[in-house]
N, C-alpha and C positions, 0 to 999 in steps of 0.2 A: 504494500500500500504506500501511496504518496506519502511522504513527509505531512505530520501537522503543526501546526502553529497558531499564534492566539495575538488577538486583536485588541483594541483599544479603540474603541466608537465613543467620540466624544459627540455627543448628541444634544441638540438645542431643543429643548422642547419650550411651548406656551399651553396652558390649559388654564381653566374654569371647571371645577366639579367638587363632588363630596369629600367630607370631613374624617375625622381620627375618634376612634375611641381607648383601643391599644395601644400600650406603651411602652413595650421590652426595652430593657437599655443593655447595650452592648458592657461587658464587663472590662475593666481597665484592662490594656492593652499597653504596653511599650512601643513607641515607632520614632524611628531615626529620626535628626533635625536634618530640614533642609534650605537651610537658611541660605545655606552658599550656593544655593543652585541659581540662586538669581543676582550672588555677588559683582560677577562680573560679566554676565550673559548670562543664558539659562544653561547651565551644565546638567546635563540629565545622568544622577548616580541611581541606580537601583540597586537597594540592599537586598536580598529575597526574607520575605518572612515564610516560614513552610506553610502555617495557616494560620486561617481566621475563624475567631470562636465565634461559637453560635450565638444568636440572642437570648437574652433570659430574659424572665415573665418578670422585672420588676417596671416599678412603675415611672413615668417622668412626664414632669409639665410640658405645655405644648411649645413651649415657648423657652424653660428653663434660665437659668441664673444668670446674670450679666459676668461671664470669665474675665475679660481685662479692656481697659480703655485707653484711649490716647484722645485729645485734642484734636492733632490732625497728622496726614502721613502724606511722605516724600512721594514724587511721581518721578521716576529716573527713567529715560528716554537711552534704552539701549541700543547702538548699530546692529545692522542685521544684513546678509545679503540675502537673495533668494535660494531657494532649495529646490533643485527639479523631483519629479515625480510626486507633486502634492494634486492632483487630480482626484474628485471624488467619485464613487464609482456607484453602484446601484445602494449599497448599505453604506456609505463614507468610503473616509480614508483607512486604509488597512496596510499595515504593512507589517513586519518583522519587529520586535520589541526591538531588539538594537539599534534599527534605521531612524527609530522615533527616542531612542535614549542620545543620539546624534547633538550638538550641540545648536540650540533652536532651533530642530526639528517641528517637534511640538507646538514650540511658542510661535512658530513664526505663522503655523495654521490658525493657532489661535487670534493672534493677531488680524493675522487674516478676514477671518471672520468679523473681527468687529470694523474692520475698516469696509465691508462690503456692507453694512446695515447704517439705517439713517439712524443717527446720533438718537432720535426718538424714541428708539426702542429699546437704547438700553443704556442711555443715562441717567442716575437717580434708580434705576429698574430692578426688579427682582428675578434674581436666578436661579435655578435649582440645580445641582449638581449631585451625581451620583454614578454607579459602576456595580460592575457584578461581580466585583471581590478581587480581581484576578491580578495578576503578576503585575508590578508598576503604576498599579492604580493611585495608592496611595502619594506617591511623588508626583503625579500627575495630578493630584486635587491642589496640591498647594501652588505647580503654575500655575493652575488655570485662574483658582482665587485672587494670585499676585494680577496678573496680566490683566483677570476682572475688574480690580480695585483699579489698576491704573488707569482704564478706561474709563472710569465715572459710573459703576455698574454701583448699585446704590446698598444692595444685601444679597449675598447666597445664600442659599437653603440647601446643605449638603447632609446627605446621611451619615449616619451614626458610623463610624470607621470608613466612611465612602462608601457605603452599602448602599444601592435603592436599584432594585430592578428596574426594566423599560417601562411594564405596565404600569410600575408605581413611580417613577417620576410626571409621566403623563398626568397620574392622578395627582398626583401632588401641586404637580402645576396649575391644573384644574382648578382641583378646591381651595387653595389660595390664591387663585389670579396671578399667578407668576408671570412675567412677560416671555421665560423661555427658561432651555434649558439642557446641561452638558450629561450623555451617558456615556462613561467611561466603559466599554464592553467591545468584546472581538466577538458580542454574538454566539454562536453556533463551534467557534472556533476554540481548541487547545488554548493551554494557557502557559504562562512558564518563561523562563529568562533565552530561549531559544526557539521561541514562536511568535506569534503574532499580536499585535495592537493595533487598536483603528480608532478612526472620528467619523463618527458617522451624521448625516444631517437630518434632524426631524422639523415638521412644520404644523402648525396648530390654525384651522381656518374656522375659527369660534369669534374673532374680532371683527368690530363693525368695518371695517373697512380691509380691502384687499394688501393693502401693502403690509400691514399686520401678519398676515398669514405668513407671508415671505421672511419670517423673522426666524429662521430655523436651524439648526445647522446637527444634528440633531442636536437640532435647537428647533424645540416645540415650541410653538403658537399658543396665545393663551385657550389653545385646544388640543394643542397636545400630538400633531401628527411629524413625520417626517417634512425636511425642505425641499420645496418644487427646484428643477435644473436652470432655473432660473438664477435663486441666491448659488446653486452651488459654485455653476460658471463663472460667478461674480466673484468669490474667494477664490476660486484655483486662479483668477486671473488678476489678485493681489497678492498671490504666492511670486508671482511674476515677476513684483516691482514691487518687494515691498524692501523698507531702507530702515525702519526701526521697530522694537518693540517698547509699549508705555509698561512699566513695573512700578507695584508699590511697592515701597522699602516697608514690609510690614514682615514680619514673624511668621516661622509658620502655622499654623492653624492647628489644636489639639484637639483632634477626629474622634477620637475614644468618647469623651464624652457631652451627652446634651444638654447644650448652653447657646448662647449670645457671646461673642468677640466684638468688640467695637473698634474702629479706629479712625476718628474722628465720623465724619459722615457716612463713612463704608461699616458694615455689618456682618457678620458672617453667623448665622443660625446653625448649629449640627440637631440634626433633628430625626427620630425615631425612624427608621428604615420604615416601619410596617402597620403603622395606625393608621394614616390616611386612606392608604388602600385596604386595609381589613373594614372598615366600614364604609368604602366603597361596597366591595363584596358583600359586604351585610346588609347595603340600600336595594342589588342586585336581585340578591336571588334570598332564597327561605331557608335559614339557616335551619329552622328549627325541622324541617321537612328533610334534608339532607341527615342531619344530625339524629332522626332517626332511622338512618338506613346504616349510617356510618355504626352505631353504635349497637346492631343487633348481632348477638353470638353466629349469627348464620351466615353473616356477608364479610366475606374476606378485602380486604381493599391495601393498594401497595402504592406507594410513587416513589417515584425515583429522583430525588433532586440532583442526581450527577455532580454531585460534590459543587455545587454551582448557584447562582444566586440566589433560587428558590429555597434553597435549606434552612434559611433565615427564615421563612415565610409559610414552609411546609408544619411545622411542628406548632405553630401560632393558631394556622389557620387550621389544619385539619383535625393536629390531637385537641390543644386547648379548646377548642370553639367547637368542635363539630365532632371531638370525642371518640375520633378513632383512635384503635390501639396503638398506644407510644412506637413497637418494633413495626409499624405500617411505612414508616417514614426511613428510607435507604439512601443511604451516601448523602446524609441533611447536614453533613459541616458542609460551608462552603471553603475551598481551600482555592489558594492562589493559584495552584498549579491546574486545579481540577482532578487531584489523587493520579496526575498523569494517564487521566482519559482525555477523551474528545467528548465534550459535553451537548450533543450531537441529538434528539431524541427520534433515532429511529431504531430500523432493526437491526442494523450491522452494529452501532457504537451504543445503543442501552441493552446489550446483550444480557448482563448482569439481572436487568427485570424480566427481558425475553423468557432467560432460560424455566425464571420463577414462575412467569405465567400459564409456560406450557408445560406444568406439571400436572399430571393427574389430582393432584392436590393443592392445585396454583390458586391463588385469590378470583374473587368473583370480578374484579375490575381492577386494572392497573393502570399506571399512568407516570410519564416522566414531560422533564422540563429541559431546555436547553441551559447556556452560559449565561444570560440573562431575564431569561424569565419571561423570552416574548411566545416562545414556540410548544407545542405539546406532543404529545403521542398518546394515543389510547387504546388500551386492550382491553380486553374480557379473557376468560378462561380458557387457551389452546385459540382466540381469536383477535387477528389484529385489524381495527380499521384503517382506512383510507384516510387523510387527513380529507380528499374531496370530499368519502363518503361523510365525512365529522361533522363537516359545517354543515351541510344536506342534512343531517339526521337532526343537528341542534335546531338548525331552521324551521324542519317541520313540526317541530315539537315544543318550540320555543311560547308559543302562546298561553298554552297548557301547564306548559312543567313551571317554570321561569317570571316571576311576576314582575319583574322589568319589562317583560314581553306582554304584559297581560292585555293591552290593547291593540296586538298584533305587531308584528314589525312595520317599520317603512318601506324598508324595499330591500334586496338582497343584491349579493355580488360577488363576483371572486375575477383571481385573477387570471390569463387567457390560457395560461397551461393549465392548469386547476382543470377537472374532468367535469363535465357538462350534468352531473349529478344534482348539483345543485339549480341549474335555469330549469329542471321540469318541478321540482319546489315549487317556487317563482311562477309558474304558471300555472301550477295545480290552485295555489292559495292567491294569484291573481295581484300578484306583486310586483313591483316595479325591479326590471335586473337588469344589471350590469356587467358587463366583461371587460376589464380594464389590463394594462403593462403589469409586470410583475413589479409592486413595490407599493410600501400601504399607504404614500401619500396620496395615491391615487383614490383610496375610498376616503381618505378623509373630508374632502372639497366634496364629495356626493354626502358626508355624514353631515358635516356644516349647513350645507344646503337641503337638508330635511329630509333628502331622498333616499336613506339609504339608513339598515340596521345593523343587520350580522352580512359577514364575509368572509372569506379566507384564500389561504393560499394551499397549493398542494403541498409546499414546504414546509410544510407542519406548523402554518400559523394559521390563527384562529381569532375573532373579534368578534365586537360591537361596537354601538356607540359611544359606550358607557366612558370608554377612551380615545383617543387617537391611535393606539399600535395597538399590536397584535396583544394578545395576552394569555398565557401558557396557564398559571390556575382560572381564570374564567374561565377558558374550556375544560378542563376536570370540576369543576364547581356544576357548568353546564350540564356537561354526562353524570353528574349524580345527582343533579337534580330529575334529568328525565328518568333515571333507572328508580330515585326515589320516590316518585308520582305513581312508575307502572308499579309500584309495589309496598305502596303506604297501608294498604288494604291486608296485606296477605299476615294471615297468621305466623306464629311460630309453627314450624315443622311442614311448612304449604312449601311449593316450588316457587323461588322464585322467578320476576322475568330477569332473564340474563342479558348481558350485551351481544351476545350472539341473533337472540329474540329479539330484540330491538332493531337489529340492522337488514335480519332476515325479513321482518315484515313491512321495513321503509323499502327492500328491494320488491318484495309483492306488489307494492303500490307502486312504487313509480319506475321500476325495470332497475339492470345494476349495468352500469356503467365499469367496467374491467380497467383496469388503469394502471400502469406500472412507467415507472420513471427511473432512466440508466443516466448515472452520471460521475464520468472523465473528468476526478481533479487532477488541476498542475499540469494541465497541457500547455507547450510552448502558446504564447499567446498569437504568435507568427502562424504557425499553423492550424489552430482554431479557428483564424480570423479568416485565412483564406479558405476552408470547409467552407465556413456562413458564407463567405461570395460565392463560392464555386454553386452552394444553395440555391443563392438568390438569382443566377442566371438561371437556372432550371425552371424556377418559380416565373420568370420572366417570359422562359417560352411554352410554358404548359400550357394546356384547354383542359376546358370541360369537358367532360365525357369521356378523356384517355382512362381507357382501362390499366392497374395497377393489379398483374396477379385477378383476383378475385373481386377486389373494386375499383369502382367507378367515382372520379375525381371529382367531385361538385364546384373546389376552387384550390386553389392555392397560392399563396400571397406570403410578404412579411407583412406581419400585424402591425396596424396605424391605430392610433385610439387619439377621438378628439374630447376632450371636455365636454359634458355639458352643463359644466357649473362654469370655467370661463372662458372657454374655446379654447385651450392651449393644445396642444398637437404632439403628441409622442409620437414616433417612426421609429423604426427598422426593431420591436420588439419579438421578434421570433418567426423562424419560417416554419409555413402551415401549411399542411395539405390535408384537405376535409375531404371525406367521402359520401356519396349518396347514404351509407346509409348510420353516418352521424360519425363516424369511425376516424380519428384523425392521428395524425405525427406530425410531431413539433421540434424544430431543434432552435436550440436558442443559446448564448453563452452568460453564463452567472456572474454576475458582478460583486459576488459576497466575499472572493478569496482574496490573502494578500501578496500572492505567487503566481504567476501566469494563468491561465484561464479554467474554466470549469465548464468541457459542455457537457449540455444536458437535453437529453432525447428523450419525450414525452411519447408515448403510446396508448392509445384509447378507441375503446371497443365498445361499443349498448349492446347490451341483454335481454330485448325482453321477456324473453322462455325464461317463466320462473323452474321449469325442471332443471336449466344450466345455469342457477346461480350458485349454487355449489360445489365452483370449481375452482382450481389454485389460479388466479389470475395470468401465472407466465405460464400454464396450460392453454387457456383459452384466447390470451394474446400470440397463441403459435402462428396459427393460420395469417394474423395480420405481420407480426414482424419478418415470414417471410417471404410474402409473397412481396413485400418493401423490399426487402433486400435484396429480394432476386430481378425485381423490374427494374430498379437505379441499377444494379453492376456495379461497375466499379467507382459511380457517383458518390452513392448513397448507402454502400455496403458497410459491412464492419471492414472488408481489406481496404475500402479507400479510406474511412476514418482513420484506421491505421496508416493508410500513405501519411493522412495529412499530420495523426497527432500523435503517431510510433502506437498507440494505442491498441491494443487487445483485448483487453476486458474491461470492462465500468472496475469503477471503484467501488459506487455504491449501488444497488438496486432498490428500490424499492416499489 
């Protein structure tokens, strides 16, 4: 398998939404000074700490004690030149922990960033800052706060050790009105002093006016989503020219615990990882409805936090609150490294729950989370779902189970690779759908503008409104909410319905959609890139009607998607070729890694013969992947993808 490595998504979000009741406080912690990192430039030193403790049940104000004050603080205007390769990519900037330990690496992105935003948005303004635990995070809160403060950024709100997942800095943003805001995360990605960090951009379209939304980087909007390629063009093109960075001469900031830092006008709040989002989740869904499913002797239930940011968040929210058994909760430290996994949640890299689940004796329901806490995976007993089939099944069910949902969604969506499971939802229940670019800023502008409820990705992300990103426990909140509804009723010693039951009777109703996705990380990006053209010619001379093998072409194009919140126009997102009879391939290349490319080849099949939906999907995807293969040759085979990318076998399937 390819090399892995861990990222650093320094993320702007903006949000508006619900409040804190929970209070864990992170327990003292020793961490290096890094005073000198902005002595004389920004020196990036990372010490490794092996890990980060988990949070305990005590309590803390929402606000906590005033730490220390000054009058006023120095603005020292450091030299700087530019640094090539700061371009941001589908999830930010991602590169190698080292390239960004480089000296103003970092800073100069960061800078970056505020020189592309109007002085409006975040002078005097409120920030939120936080990360998923991982390697370098910690010295990376304290530039970002310095760099902050020199800018005229008026207070941050960082978590308790630098801890706050994607979902819960969106919320946090939210329900304090924060103008934006940084997540420190590589995402999906390894972690560790020889892997990967990124900055990633978010954008929040909840503010009365449009240019507000554009305030992102993931830097969320006082709504909380990813930033449109608008700001991000904007900063890679002050990576260009940019000649200095603004530094307060202030102290570093002590993370461990929650308080107030003043320093004359600038602020710094450290505040509880996980209160504003546990009663987000509380406004959401029925705790008490959950909580009785979670706590009967007869339902096995398991998640995996992958050593990763939800392990803060797992033992809060599911043992404390919802009173599952303590040993339900696997690999809940979060540690820096990630216990040297890939915090990944599918089936090749949470193998460790896989194996649990398909034991004859396995839990009635599983579920894990990625590096951040934006992505999920969900099982049943010896069954794994579809992350398409996930958001399909939470959708149709959402009215019912979900009293968020209780006056029906607005309208549904996902994104173009994501399997078409979901648009017969959408037209059973007579909802408004959408098919947009893979990237969630894209449902955000349709969530803003009223049009739009749950969505997802086939990437194992999953939403609502209730935020701007995806969010990894509201879809396990979701699925036990619906397994708790079909089975509120049933006695002690009765069968209950199982997640297998549940999926089997959404494919009765609305046919199963077969769907498997192969994908090539760490392909030369040279060779990737010329595949997707060698594609896009193909796509250029095709017709309707060419027979393919067994079917018949209806279209094939690269995906364009226009807004219809403000007309902006994405192009060249994935080449498609749709079959008469709904059947489609996708290839398209990932923008998540921080290493040469990731493609990725989507394959999809409708079912409506309930007699064949029980079948392993790379069975009944036979007949389509090779009658593809065999009518490209050596276009579209696996030996031309290996011409183009040395390639052999996927890395991952799912």
């Amino acid at each position: 398998m390819s090399s892995t490595y861990a990222r650093f998504d320094t993320v702007f979000l903006l949000s508006r939404f619900a409040g804190a009741k929970y209070s864990p406080l992170w327990p003292s912690s020793s961490s290096s000074s890094h005073s000198s990192l902005l002595s004389s430039g920004i020196h990036l030193r990372a010490k490794p700490n092996s890990r980060l403790r988990s949070v305990t049940g005590a309590s803390s104000s929402s606000s906590g004690p005033i730490i220390a004050g000054s009058e006023s603080i120095e603005i020292k205007s450091l030299p700087t030149k530019p640094i090539e390769g700061q371009k941001t990519g589908t999830s930010g900037l991602r590169k190698k922990v080292k390239v960004f330990m480089q000296d103003n690496y970092l800073a100069n992105w960061i800078q970056a960033l505020f020189n592309s935003l109007p002085l409006e948005d975040y002078k005097d303004a409120t920030l939120v800052l936080g990360g998923d635990g991982r390697y370098f995070n910690k010295e990376a809160s304290q530039i970002i706060i310095k760099i902050a403060a020199g800018n005229g950024v008026g207070k941050i709100l960082v978590g308790q050790e630098g801890i706050l997942s994607t979902p819960a800095v969106s919320a946090v943003i939210r329900k304090r009105k924060a103008n934006g805001g940084f997540i420190m995360s590589a995402s999906h990605n390894p972690g560790g002093p020889e892997y990967d960090w990124g900055i990633k951009t978010i954008d929040d379209d909840e503010s009365p006016n449009l240019s507000d939304r554009y305030i992102n980087f993931q830097f969320n909007y006082s709504s909380g989503q990813p930033a449109p390629e608008s700001i991000t063009d904007k900063i890679y093109g002050n990576t260009l020219s940019i000649s200095e960075i603004k530094v307060a001469e202030i102290p570093d900031i002590d993370l461990s615990h929650v308080g107030v830092t003043k320093y004359g006008n600038f602020s710094v709040e450290v505040i509880d990882p996980i209160s504003d989002y546990l009663e987000l989740m509380e406004d959401v869904f029925d705790f008490d409805l959950i909580r009785g499913l979670l706590s009967r002797s007869d339902f096995g239930f398991m998640f995996d936090a992958m050593h990763a940011v939800t392990g803060a968040y797992a033992k809060p929210i599911f043992v404390d609150n919802l009173e599952a058994k303590p040993d339900s909760i696997s690999n809940g430290v979060p540690l820096e490294d990630f216990g040297h996994g890939h915090p990944d949640p599918n089936l090749t890299y949470a193998k460790d729950l896989v194996d649990v689940m398909y034991r004859d004796d396995g839990p009635d329901f599983g579920a894990a989370s990625d590096g951040d806490g934006d992505r999920n995976m969900v099982l049943g007993n010896k069954f794994f779902v579809t992350p398409s089939d996930s958001v399909a099944i939470i959708a149709a069910n959402a009215q019912e189970a979900i009293p968020y949902f209780r006056a029906g969604p607005k309208g549904l969506a996902r994104s173009m690779p994501t399997s078409g499971a979901l648009d017969r939802v959408a037209e059973k229940l007579k909802l408004p759908f959408f098919e947009v670019p893979t990237g969630w800023k894209f449902f955000g502008n349709l969530m803003d503008a009223g049009k739009l409820s749950i969505c997802g990705e086939e990437s194992f992300g999953t939403g609502s409104d209730h935020i701007r990103e995806k969010d990894g426990i509201w879809a396990v909140l979701a699925w036990l909410s619906i397994l708790a509804h079909r089975n509120k009723d049933k006695k002690p010693g009765e069968k209950l319905v199982s997640v297998a039951d549940v999926v089997n009777e959404y494919w009765a109703t609305y046919g199963r959609n077969f769907f498997s996705r192969y994908d090539y990380e760490e392909c030369e990006s040279e060779g990737a890139n010329k595949m997707i053209e060698y594609l896009r010619d193909i796509v250029a001379k095709s017709k309707a009607g060419e027979n393919y093998g067994n079917y018949v072409l209806q279209f094939a194009d690269d995906f364009s998607y226009t807004d219809p919140v403000d007309g902006s126009v994405a192009s060249k997102q994935g080449v498609r070729f749709v079959f008469t009879d709904g059947s489609r391939i996708i290839y398209r290349l990932s923008g998540t890694g921080s290493a040469g490319a990731t493609v990725r080849i989507y394959i999809e099949q409708f079912e409506p013969d309930v007699s064949k939906h029980d079948v392993d999907a790379q069975i009944a995807l036979k007949p389509l992947i090779g009658s593809f293969l065999f009518f490209f040759h050596l276009a579209l085979s696996v030996s031309k993808l290996k011409e183009f990318t040395g390639r052999e076998k996927p890395t991952v399937i799912t």
